[in-house]
Structures are given as structure tokens and as C-alpha cells.
Biopython code that builds the backbone (N, CA, C, O; Angstrom):
import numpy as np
from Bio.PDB.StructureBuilder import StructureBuilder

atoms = [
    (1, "UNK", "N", (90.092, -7.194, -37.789)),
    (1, "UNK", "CA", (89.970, -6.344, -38.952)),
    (1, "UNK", "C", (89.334, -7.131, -40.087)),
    (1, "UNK", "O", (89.507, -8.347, -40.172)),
    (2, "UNK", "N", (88.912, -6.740, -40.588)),
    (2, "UNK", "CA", (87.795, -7.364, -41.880)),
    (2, "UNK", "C", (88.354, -7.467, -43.093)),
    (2, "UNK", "O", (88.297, -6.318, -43.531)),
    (3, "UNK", "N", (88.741, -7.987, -43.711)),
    (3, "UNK", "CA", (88.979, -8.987, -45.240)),
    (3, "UNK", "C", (89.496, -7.570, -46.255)),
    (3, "UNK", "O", (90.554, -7.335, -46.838)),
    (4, "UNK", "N", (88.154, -6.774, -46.129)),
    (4, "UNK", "CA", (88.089, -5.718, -46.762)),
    (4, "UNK", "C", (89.388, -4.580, -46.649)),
    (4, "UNK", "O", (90.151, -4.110, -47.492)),
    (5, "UNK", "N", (89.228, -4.383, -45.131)),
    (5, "UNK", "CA", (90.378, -3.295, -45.121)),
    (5, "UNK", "C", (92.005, -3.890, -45.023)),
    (5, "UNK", "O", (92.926, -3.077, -44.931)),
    (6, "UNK", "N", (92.195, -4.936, -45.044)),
    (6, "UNK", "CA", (94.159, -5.297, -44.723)),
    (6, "UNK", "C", (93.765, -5.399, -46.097)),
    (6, "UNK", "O", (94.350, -4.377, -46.455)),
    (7, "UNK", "N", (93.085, -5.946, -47.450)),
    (7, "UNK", "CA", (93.385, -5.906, -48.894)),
    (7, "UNK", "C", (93.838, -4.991, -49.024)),
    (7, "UNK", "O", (95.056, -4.898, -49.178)),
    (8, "UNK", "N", (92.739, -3.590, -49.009)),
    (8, "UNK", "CA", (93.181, -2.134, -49.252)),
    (8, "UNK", "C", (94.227, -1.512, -49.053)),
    (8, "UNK", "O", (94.879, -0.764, -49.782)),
    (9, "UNK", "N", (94.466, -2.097, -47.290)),
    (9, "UNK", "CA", (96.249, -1.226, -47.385)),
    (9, "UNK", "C", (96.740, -2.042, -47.666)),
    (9, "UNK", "O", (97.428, -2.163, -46.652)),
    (10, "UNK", "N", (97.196, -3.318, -48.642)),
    (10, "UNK", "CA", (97.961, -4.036, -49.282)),
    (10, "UNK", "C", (97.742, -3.551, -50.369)),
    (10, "UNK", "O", (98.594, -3.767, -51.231)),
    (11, "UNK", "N", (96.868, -2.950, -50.638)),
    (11, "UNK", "CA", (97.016, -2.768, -52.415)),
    (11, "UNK", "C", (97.360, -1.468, -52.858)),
    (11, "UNK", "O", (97.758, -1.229, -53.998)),
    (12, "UNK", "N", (97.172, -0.420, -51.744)),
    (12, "UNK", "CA", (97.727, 0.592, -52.020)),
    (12, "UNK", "C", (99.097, 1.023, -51.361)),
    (12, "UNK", "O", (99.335, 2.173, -50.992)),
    (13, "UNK", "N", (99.994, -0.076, -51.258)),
    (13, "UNK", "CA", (101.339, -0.078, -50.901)),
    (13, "UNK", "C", (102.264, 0.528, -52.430)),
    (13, "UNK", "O", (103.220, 1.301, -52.493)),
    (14, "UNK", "N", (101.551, -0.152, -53.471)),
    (14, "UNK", "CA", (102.271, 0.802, -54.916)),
    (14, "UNK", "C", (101.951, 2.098, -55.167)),
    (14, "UNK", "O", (102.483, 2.478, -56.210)),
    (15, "UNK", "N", (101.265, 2.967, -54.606)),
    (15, "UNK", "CA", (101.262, 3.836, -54.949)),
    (15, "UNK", "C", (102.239, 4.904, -53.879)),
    (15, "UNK", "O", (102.342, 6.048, -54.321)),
    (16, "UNK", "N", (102.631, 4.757, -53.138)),
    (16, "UNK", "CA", (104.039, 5.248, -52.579)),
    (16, "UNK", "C", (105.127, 5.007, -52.563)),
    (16, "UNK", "O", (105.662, 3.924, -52.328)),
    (17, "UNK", "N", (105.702, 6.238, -52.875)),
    (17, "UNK", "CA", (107.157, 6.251, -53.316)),
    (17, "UNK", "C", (108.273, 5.383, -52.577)),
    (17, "UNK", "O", (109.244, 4.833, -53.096)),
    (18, "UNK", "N", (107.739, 5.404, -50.695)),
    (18, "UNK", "CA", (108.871, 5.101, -49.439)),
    (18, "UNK", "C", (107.587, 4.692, -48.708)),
    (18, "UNK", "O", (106.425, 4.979, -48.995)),
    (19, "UNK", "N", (108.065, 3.954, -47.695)),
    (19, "UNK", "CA", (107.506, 3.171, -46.564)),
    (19, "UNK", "C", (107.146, 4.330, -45.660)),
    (19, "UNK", "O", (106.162, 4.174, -44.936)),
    (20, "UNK", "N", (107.825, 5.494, -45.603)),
    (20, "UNK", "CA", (107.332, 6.167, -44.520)),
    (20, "UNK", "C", (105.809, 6.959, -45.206)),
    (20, "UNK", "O", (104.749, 7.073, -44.591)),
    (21, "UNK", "N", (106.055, 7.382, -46.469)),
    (21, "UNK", "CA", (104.756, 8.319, -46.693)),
    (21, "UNK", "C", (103.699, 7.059, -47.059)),
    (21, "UNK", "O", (102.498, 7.322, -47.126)),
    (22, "UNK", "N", (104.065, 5.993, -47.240)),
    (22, "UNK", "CA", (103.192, 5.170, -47.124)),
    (22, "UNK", "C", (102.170, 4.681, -45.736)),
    (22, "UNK", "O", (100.980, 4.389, -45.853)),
    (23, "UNK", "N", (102.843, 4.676, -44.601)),
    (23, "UNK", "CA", (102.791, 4.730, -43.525)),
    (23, "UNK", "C", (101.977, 5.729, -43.129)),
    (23, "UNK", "O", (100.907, 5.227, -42.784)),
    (24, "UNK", "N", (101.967, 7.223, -42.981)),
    (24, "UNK", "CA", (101.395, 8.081, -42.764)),
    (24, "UNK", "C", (100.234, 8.391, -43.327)),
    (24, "UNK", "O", (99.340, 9.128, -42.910)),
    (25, "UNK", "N", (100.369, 7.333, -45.005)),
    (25, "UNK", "CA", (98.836, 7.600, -45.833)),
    (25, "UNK", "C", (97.558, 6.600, -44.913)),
    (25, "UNK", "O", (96.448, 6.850, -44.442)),
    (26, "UNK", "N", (98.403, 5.450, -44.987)),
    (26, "UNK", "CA", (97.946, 4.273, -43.956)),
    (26, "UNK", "C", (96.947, 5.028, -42.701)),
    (26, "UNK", "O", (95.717, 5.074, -42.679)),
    (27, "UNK", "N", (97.770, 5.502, -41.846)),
    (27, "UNK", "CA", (97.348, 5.895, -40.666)),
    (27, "UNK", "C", (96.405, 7.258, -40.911)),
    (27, "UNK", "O", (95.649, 7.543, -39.982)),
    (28, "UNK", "N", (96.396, 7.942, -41.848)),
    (28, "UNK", "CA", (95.055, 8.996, -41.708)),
    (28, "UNK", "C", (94.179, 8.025, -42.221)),
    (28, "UNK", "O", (93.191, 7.877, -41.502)),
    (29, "UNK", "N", (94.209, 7.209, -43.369)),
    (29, "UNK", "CA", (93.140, 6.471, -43.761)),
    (29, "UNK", "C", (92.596, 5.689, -42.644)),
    (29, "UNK", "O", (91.370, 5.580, -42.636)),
    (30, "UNK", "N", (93.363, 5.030, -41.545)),
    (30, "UNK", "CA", (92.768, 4.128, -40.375)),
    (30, "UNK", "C", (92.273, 4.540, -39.370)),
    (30, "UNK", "O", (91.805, 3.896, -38.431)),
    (31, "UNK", "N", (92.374, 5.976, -39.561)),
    (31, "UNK", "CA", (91.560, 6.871, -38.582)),
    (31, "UNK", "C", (90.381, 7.405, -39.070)),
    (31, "UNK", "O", (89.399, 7.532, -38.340)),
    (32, "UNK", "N", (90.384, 7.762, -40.355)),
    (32, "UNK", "CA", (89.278, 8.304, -40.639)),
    (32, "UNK", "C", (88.115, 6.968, -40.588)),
    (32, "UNK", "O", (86.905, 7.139, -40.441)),
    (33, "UNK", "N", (88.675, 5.851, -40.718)),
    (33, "UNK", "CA", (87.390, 4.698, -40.690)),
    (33, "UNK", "C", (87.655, 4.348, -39.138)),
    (33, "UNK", "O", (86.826, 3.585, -38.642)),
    (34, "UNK", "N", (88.516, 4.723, -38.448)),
    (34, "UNK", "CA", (88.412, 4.302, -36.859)),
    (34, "UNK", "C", (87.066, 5.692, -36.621)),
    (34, "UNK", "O", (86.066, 5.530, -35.923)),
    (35, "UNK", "N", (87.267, 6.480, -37.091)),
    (35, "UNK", "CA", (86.287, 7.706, -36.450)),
    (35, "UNK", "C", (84.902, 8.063, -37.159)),
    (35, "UNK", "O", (84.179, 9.044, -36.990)),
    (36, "UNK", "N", (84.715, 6.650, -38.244)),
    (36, "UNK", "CA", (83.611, 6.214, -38.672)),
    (36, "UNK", "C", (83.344, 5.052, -39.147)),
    (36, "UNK", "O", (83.114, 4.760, -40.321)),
    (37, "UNK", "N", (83.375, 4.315, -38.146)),
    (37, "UNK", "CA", (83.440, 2.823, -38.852)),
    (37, "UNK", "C", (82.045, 2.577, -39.527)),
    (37, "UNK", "O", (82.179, 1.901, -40.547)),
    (38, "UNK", "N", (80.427, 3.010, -39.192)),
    (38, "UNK", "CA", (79.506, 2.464, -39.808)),
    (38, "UNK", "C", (79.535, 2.937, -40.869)),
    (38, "UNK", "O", (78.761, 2.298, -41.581)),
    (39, "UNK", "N", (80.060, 3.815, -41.470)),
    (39, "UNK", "CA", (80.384, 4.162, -42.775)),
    (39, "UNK", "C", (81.385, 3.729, -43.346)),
    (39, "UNK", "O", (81.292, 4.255, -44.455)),
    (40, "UNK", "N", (82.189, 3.189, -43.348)),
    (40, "UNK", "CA", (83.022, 2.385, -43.539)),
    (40, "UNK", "C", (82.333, 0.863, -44.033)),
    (40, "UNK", "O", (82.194, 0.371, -45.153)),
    (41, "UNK", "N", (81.969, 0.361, -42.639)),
    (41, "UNK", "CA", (81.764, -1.009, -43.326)),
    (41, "UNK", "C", (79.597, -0.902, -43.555)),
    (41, "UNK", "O", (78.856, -1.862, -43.345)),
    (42, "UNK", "N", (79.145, 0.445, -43.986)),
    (42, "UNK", "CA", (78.089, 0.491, -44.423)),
    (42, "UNK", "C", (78.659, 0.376, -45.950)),
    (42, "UNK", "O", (77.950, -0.166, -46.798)),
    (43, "UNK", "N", (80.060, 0.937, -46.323)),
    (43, "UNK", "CA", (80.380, 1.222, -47.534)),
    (43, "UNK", "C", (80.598, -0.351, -48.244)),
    (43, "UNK", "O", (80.556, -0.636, -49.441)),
    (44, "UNK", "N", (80.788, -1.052, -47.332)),
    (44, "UNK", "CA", (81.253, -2.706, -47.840)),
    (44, "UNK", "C", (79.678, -3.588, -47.705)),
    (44, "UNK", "O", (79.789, -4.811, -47.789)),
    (45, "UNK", "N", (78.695, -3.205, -47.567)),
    (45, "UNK", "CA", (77.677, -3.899, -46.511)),
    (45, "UNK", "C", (77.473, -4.964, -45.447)),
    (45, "UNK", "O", (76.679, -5.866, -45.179)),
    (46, "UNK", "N", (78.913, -4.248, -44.833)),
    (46, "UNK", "CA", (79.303, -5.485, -43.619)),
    (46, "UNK", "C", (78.844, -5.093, -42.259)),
    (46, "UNK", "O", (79.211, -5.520, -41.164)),
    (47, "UNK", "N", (77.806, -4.026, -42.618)),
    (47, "UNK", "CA", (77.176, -3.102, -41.011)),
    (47, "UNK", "C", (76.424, -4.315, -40.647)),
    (47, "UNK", "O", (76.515, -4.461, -39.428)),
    (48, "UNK", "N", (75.702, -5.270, -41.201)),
    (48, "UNK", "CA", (75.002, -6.162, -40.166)),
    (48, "UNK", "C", (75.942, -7.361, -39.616)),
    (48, "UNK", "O", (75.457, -8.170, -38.824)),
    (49, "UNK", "N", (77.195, -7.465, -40.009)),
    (49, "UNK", "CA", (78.026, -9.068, -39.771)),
    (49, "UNK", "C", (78.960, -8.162, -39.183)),
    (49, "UNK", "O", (79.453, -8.960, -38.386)),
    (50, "UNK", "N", (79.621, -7.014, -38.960)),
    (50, "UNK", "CA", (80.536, -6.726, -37.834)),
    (50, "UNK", "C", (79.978, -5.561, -36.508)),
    (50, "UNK", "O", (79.049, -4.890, -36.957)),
    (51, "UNK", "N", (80.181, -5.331, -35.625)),
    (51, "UNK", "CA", (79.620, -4.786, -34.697)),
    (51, "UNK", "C", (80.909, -3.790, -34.947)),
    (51, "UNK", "O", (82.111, -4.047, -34.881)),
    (52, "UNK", "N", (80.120, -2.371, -35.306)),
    (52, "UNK", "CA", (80.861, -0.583, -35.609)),
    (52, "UNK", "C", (81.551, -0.487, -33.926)),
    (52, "UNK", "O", (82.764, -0.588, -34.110)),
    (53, "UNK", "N", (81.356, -0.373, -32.767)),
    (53, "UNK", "CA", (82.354, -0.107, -32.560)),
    (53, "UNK", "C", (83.625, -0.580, -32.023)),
    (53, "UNK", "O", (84.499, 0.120, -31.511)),
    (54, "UNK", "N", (83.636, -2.097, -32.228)),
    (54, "UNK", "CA", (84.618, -3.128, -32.086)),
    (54, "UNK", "C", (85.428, -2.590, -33.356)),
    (54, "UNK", "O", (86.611, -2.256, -33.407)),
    (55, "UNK", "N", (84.734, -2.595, -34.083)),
    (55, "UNK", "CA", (85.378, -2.521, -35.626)),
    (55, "UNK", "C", (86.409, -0.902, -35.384)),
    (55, "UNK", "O", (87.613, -0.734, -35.580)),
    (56, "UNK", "N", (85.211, 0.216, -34.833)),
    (56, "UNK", "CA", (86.267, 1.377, -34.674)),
    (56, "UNK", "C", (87.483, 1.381, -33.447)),
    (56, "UNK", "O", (88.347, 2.254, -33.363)),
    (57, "UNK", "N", (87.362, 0.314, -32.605)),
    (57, "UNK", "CA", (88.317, 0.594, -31.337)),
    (57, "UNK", "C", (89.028, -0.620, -32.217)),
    (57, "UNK", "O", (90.214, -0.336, -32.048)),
    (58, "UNK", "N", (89.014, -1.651, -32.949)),
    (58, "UNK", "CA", (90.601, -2.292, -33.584)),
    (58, "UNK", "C", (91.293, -1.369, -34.609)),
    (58, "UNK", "O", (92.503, -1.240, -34.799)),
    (59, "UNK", "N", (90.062, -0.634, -35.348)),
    (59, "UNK", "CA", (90.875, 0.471, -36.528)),
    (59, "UNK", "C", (91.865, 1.710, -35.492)),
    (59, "UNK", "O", (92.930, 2.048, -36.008)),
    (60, "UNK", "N", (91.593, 2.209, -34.401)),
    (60, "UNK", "CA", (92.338, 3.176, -33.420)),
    (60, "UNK", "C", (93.324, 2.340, -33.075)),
    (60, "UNK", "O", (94.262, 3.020, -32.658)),
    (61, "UNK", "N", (93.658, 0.792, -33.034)),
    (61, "UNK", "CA", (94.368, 0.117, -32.382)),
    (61, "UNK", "C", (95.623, 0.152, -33.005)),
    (61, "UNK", "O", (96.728, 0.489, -32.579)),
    (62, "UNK", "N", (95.027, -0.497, -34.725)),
    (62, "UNK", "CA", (95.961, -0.477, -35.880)),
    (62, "UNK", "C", (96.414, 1.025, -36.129)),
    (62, "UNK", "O", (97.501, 1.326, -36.623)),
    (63, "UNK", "N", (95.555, 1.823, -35.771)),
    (63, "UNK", "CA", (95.991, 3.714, -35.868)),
    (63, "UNK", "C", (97.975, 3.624, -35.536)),
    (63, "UNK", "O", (98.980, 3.624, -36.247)),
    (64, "UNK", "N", (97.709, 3.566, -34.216)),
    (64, "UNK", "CA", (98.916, 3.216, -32.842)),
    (64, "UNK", "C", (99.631, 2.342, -33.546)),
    (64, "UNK", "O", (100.777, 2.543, -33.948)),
    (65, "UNK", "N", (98.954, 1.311, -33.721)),
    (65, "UNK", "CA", (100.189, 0.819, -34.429)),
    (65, "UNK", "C", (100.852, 0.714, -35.485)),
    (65, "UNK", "O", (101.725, -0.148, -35.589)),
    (66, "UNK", "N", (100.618, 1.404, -36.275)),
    (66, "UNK", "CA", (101.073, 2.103, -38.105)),
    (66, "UNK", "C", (101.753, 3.299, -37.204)),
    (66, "UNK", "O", (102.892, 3.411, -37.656)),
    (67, "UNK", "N", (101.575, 4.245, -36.135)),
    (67, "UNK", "CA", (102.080, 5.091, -35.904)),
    (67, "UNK", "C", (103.578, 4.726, -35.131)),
    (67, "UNK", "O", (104.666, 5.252, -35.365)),
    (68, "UNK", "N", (103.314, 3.821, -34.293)),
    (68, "UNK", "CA", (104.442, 3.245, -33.674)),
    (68, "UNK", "C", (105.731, 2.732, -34.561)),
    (68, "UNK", "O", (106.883, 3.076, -34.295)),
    (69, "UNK", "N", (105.309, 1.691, -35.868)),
    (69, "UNK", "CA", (106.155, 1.564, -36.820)),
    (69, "UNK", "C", (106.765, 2.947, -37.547)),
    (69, "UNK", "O", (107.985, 2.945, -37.708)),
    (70, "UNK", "N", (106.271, 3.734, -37.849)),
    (70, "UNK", "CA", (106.875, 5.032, -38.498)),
    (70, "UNK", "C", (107.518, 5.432, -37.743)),
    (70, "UNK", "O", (108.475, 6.063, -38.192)),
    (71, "UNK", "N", (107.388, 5.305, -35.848)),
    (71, "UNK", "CA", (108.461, 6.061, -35.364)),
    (71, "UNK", "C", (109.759, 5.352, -34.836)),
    (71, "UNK", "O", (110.691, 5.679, -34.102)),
    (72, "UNK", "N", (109.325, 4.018, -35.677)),
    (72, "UNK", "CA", (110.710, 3.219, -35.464)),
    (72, "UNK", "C", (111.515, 3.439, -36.718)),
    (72, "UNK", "O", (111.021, 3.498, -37.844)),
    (73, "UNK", "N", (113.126, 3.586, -36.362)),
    (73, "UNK", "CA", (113.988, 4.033, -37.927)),
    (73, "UNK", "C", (113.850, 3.143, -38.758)),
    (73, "UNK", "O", (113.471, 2.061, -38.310)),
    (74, "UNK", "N", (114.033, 3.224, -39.858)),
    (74, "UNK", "CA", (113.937, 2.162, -41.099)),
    (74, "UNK", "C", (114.972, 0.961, -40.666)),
    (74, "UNK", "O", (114.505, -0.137, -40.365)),
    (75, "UNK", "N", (116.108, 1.150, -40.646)),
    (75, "UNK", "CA", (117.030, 0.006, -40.388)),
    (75, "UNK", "C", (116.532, -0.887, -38.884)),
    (75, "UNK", "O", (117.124, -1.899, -38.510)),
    (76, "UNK", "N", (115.483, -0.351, -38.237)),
    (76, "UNK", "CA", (115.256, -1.215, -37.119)),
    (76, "UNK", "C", (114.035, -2.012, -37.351)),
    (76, "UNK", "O", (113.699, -3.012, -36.716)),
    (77, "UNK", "N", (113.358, -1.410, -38.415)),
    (77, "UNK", "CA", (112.469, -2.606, -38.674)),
    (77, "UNK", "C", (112.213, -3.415, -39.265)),
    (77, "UNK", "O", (112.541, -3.255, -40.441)),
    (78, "UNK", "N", (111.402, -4.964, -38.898)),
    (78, "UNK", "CA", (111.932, -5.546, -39.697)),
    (78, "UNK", "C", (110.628, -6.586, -40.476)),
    (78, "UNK", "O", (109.699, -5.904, -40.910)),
    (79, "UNK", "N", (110.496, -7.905, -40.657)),
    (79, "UNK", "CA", (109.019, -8.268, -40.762)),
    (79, "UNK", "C", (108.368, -8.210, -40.043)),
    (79, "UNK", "O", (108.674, -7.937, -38.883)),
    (80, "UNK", "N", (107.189, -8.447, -40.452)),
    (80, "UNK", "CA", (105.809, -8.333, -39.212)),
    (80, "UNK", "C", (106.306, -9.725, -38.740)),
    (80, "UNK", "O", (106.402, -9.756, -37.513)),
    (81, "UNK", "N", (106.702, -11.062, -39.446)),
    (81, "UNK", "CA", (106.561, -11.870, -38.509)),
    (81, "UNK", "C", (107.713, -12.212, -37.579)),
    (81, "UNK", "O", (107.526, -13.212, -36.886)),
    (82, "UNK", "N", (108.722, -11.655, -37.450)),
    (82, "UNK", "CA", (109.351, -11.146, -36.297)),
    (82, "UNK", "C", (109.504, -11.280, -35.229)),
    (82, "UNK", "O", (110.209, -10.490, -34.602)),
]
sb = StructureBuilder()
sb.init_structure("model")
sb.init_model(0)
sb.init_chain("A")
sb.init_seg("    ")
for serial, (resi, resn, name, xyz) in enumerate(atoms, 1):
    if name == "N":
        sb.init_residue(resn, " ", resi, " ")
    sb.init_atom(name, np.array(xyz, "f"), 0.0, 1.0, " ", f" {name:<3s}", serial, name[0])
structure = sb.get_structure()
């Protein structure tokens, strides 16, 4: 994943209220750039230094896995480094 996008969903962790609607904002946002990545990183001008669809099959990866965490209960999860 590229520099660009783990900032973004780090920085827009304040603007949700709870971890879960945070989570769910997460995961439409990582789909909509999994289901267009050259626009995505055309938007950063990183289309010539990352190859679009490596970039879109790790953003579907992270999809699954933002989805997988939401469907674990709050009290079971715990850090990422874990």
C-alpha cells in the first residue's frame, strides 16, 4: 500500500464517532480505489512508480480485511501488533 493511502485512513480516524462506523467508512473508501486504482494513484501522480493493478488487488485485500475486523466484536479485538 502506498504512503499516501495508510496516512489517509489514519487521518480520518477523527472524524468518527466509534470504530465500527469508522470501519465501514474505511472499507467503502478501499473499494472504491480497489475498483479504481489508476485514478486513485493518477490522483497522487504515483500512476508511473506503482503498477494499478497490484495496487487494486492489495486495496480488495485490505477491503477483506477492514471487513473481517468489523465482524470481529469490539472486546475481541485487539492491536494490530498482536
Amino acid at each position: 500500500m502506498s504512503e499516501f493511502l495508510r496516512a489517509e485512513i489514519g487521518a480520518s480516524a477523527s472524524r468518527y464517532q466509534d470504530e465500527d462506523t469508522y470501519l465501514v467508512a474505511m472499507r467503502k473508501f478501499v473499494l472504491n480505489i480497489a475498483n479504481n486504482p489508476e485514478g486513485y494513484l493518477d490522483s497522487w501522480n504515483l500512476i508511473d512508480e506503482i503498477d494499478p493493478d497490484e495496487f487494486g488487488t492489495q486495496a480488495h485485500k485490505l477491503a477483506n480485511d477492514i471487513l473481517a475486523v468489523s465482524k470481529t466484536p469490539l472486546d475481541k479485538r485487539g492491536p494490530a501488533d498482536e
